[in-house]
N, C-alpha and C positions, 0 to 999 in steps of 0.2 A: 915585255909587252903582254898584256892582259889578251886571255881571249873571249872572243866573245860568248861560245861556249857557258864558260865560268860566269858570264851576268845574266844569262838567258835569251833568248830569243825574242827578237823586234817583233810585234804583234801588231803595229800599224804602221804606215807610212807618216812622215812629219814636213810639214809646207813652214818655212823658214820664212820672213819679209822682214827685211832691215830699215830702218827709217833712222832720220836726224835724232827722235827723240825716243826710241825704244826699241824693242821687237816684237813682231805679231809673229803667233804659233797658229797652226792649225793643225788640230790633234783630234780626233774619234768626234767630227763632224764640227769641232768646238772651236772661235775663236779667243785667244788669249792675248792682250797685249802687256808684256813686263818694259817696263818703262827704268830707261838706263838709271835712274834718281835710287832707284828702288833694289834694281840688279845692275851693278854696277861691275864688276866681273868678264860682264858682255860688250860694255862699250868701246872697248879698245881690242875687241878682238877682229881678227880677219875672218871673210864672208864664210870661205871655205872650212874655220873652226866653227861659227855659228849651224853652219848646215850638217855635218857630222855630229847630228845628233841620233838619239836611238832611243825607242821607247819598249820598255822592259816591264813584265811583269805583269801589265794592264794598265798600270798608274804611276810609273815611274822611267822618268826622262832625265838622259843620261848624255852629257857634255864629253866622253872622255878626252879630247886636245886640251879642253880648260879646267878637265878636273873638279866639272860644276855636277849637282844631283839635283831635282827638284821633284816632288812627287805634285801629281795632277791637285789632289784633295786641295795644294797650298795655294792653288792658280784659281782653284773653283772657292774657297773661301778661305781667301789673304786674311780676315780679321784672326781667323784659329793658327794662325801660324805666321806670329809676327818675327820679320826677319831682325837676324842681327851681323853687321859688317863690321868688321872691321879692318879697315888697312893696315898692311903690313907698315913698318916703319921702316 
């Protein structure tokens, strides 16, 4: 098990909101909504993995139950950081 230590230290608190069609973040005053089409990783997870999140560094948000990373920069301007998924098979 990783410590937290080792990724640094949470520098804000994070407001989790699950909906049908995505999740809203609320991060350093900011609302974000990642919509399941797009982050798809999130939609079948349980409430309690969604909310164990941790925000590290200033600009970096950290999943660790689902092993997800996203930096803020990618949330404030998706077009400079186009995702790529793929499923496992």
């Amino acid at each position: 098990m990783m410590k937290l230590k080792k990724l640094g230290k949470p520098t804000s608190s994070i407001n989790v909101e699950v909906s049908e069609h995505g999740l809203w973040l609320f991060v350093e005053g900011k609302e974000y909504f990642l919509p399941y089409k797009d982050y798809p990783w999130f939609k079948k997870a349980k409430v309690t993995e969604l909310n164990n999140v941790k925000f590290l560094f200033g600009n970096h948000l950290y999943w660790s139950d689902l092993d997800v990373d996203l930096e803020l920069k990618s949330l404030n301007q998706p077009e400079k950081y186009p995702l790529i998924y793929k499923a496992k098979k």
